[in-house]
C-alpha positions as CSV (number, residue, x, y, z in Angstrom):
1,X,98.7,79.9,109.9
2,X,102.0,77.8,110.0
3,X,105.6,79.2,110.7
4,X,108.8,77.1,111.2
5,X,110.8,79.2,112.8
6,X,110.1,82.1,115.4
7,X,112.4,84.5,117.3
8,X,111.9,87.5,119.4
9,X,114.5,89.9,120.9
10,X,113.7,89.2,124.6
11,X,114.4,85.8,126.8
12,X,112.0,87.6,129.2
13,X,109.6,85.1,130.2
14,X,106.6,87.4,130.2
15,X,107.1,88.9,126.5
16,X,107.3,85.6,125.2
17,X,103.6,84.6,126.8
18,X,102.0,88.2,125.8
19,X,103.6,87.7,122.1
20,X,101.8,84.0,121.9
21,X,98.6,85.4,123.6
22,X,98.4,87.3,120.1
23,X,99.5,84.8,118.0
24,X,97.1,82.1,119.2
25,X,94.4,83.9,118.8
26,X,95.1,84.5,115.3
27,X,95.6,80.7,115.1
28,X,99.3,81.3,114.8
29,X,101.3,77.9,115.4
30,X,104.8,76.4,114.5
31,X,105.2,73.6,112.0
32,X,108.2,71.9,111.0
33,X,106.9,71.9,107.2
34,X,104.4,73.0,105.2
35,X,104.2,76.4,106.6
36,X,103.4,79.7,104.9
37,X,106.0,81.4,106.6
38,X,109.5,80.1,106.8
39,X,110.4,82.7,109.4
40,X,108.7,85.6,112.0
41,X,110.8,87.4,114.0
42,X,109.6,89.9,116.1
43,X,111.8,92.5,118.2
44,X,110.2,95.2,120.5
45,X,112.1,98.5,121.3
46,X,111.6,100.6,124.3
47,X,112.5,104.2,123.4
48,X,111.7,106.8,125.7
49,X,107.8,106.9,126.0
50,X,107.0,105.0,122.9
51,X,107.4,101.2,122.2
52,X,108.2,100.3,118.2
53,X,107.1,96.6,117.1
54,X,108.7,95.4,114.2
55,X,107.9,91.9,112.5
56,X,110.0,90.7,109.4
57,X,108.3,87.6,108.0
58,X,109.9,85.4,105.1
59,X,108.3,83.2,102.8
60,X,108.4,82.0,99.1
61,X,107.8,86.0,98.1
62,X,110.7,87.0,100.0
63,X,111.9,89.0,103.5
64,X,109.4,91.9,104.5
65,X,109.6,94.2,107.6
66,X,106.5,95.5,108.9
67,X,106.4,98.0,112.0
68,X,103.8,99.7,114.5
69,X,104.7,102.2,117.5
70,X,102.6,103.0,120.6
71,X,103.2,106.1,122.9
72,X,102.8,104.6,126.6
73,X,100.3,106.5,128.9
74,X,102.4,108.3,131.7
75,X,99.6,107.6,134.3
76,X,99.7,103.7,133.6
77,X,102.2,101.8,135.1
78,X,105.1,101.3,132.8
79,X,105.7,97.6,132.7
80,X,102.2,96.9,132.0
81,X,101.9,99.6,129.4
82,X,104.6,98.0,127.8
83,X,103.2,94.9,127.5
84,X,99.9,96.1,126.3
85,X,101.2,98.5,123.8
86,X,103.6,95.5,122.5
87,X,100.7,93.3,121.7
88,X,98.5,96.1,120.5
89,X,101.1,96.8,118.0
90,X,101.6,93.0,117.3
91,X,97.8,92.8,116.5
92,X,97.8,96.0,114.4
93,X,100.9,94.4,112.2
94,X,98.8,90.9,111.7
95,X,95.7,92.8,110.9
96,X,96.6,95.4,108.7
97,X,99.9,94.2,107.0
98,X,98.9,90.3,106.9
99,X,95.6,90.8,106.3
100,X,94.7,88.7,109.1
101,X,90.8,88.8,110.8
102,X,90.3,90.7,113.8
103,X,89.2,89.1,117.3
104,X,86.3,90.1,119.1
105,X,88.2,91.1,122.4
106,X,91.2,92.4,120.3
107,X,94.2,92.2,122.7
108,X,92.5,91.1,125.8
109,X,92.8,87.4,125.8
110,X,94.6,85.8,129.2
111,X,93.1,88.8,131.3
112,X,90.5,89.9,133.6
113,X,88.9,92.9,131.4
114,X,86.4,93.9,133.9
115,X,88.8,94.7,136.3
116,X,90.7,97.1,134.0
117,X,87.6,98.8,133.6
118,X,86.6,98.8,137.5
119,X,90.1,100.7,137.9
120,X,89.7,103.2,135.4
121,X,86.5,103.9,137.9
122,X,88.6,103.8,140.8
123,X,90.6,106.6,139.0
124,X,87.3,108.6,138.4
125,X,88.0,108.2,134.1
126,X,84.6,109.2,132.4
127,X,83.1,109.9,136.1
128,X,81.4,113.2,136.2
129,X,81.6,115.7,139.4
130,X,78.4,114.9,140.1
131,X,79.1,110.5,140.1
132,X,77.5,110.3,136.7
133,X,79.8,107.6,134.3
134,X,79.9,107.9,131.1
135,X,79.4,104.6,129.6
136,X,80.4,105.5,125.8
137,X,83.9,107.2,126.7
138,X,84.8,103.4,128.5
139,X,83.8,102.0,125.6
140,X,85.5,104.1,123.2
141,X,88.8,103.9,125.2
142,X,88.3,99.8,125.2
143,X,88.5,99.8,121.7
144,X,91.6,102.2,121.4
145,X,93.7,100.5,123.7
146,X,92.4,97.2,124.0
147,X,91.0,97.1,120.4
148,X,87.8,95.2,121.1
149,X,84.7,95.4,118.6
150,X,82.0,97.6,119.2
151,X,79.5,94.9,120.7
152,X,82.0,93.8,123.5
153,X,83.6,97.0,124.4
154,X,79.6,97.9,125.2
155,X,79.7,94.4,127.2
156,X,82.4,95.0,129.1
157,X,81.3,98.4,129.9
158,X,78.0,97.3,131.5
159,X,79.4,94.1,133.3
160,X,81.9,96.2,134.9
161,X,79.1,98.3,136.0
162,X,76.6,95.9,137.0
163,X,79.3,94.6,139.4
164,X,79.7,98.0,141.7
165,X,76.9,97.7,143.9
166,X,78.1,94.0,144.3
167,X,81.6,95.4,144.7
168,X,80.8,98.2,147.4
169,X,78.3,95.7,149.7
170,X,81.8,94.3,151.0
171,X,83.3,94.9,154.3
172,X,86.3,92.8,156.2
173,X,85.0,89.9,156.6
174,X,83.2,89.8,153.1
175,X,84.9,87.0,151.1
176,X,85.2,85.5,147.9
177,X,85.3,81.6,147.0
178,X,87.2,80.8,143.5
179,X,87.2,76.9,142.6
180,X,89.6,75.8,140.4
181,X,88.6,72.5,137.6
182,X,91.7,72.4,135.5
183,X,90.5,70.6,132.6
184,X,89.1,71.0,129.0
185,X,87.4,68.7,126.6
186,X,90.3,70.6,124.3
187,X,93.2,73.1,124.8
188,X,92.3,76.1,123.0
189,X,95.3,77.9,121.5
190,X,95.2,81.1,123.1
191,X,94.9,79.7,126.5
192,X,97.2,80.8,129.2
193,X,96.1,79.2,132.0
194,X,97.0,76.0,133.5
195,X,94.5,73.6,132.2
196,X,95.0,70.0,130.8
197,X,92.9,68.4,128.4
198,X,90.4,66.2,130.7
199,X,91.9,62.7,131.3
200,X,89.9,59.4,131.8
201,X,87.3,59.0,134.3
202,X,89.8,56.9,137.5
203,X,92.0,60.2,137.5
204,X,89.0,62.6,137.5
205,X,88.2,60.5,140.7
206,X,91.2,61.1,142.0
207,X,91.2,65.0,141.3
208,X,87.9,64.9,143.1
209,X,88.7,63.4,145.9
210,X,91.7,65.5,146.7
211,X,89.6,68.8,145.8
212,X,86.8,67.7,148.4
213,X,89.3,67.6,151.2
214,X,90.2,71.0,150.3
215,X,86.8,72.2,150.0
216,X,85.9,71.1,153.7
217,X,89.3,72.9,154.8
218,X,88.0,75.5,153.3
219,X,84.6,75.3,155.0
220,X,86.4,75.1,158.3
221,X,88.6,77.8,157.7
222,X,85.7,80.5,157.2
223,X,83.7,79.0,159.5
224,X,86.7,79.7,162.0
225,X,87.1,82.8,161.2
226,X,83.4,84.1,160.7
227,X,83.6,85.1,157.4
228,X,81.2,85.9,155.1
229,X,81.0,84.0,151.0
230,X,79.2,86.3,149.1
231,X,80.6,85.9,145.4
232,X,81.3,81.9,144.9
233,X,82.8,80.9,141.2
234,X,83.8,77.5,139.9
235,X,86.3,78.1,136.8
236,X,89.0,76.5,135.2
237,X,89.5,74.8,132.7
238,X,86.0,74.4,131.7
239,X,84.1,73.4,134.6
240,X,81.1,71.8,132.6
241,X,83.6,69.1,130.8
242,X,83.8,67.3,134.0
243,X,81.4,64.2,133.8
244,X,77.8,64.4,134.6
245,X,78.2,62.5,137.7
246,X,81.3,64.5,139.0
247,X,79.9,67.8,138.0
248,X,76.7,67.3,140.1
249,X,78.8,66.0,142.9
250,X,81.2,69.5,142.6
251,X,77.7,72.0,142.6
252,X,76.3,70.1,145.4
253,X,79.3,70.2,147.4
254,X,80.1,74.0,147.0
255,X,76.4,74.7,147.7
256,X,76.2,72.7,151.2
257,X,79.5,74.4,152.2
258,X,79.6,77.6,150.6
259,X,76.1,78.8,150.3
260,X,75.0,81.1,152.8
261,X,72.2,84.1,152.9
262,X,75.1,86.4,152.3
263,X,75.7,84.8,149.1
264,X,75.0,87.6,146.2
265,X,76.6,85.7,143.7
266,X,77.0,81.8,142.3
267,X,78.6,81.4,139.0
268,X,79.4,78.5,137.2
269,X,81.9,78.9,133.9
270,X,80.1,76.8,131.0
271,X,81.7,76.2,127.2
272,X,82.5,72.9,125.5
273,X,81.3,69.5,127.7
274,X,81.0,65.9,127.1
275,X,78.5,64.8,124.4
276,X,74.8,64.1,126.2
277,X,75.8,66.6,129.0
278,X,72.3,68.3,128.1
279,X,70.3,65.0,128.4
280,X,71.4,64.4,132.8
281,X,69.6,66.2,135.2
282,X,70.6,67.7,138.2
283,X,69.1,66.0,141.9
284,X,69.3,69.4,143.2
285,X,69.1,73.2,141.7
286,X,71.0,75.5,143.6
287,X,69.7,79.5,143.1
288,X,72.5,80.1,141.0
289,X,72.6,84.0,139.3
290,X,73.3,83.8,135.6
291,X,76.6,86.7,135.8
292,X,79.1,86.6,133.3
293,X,82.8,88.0,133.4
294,X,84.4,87.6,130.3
295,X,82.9,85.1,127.8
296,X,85.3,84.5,124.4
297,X,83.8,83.5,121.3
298,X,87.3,81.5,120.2
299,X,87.2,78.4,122.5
């Protein structure tokens, strides 16, 4: 869908990225012509416990209003309430007033879902007296606040558990090892993080070059300090755009100075690559465990 113009009734900074999280995943955009909608505003309200969203939309038809209000959970903490009930209630207006298709994580694009669901834990929600969870209530309360489907409110739900024992094996020297590839083969439109569309092959050189030094700081760092890896990911971006060649040279790397026997977990984010990617093969195979976080079916 086109718009030409947008305004919202906030210059906070994080409103304005939580407001386009929902819009690009609707494939929202602005156009300077030939737009369905010559204007969407949005303003948010605050009153007391419960957050009003109202959108007025103008087009050939006319000027509607459409609203939706959310009551914020005391327990939560406020400014994150906030946020989620303002882009629950944005959702709700696109999908029930415009008609528009629902997403299969609802409102959860641009976070880490499992770890919403590993605090609820924390907090003992749907955990019996006797440590017995209840995986249908976590499920149920995904779709309500989060508005997920069915099949990835279940998803999320056994990820997050699959994850504890993982979770409780650490101790103070247990660490993790996050790799950052910051490029795509495309930018998708709900993405908020800080990826670039992957350049030509002399800069990916470059990138690489710069990331190996890091990697063997790294290395040095933990081997300093007697530390244990036990969870490694490479993300991004989209770590399997990179070029055969450099993406082999990345695994192998990681592996000869990441890998250890305390290593539980190796996991490698995967989506769009290069055309023929499937056709190289690999010199070596690190054990990698197939695990996955949070997947989205809109890339």
């Amino acid at each position: 869908m086109k718009i030409k113009n947008f305004k919202i009734n906030s210059d906070a900074q994080v409103i304005h990225k939580i407001t386009w999280e929902v819009l690009r995943a609707f494939h929202i955009e602005l156009a300077e012509d030939a737009a369905e909608f010559d204007a969407f505003q949005i303003a948010n309200d605050v009153i007391g416990k419960r957050v009003l969203t109202r959108l007025t939309v103008k087009n050939s038809t006319g000027i509607q209003t459409f609203k939706n209000a959310g009551d914020i959970r005391l327990e939560e903490r406020r400014g994150a309430e906030i946020n989620r009930i303002i882009k629950k209630n944005l959702y709700t207006i696109l999908t029930r007033d415009l008609k528009m298709r629902g997403v299969p994580y609802g409102i959860m694009h641009g976070v880490r879902p499992v770890k919403i669901v590993h605090r609820w834990l924390n907090d003992k929600f749907a955990v019996t007296n006797q440590g017995i969870v209840d995986r249908d209530k976590i499920a149920r309360r995904l779709r309500a606040d989060y508005l997920t489907n069915y099949e990835k409110s279940v998803l999320l739900t056994e990820v997050a558990l699959r994850q504890i024992p993982i979770l409780n094996s650490s101790d103070e020297k247990t660490i993790s090892v996050y790799i950052g590839i910051p490029f795509c083969v495309t930018r998708c439109l709900y993405c908020s993080f800080p990826s670039n569309v992957l350049p030509a092959d002399e800069k990916v050189a470059e990138f690489m070059e710069v990331l190996t030094r890091d990697i063997d700081a790294a290395a040095a760092e933990i081997e300093r300090y007697g530390f244990k890896v036990q969870n490694i990911y490479i993300g991004g971006g989209t770590p399997s755009s990179l070029p055969i060649n450099f993406f082999r040279e990345l695994l192998e790397k990681v592996t000869q100075k990441f890998y250890r026997d305390t290593t539980k977990e190796f996991t490698v984010e995967c989506g769009r690559r290069r055309k023929n990617f499937r056709n190289e093969r690999f010199s070596r195979k690190p054990r990698l465990s197939q695990s996955a976080d949070y997947a989205t079916e809109n890339s």
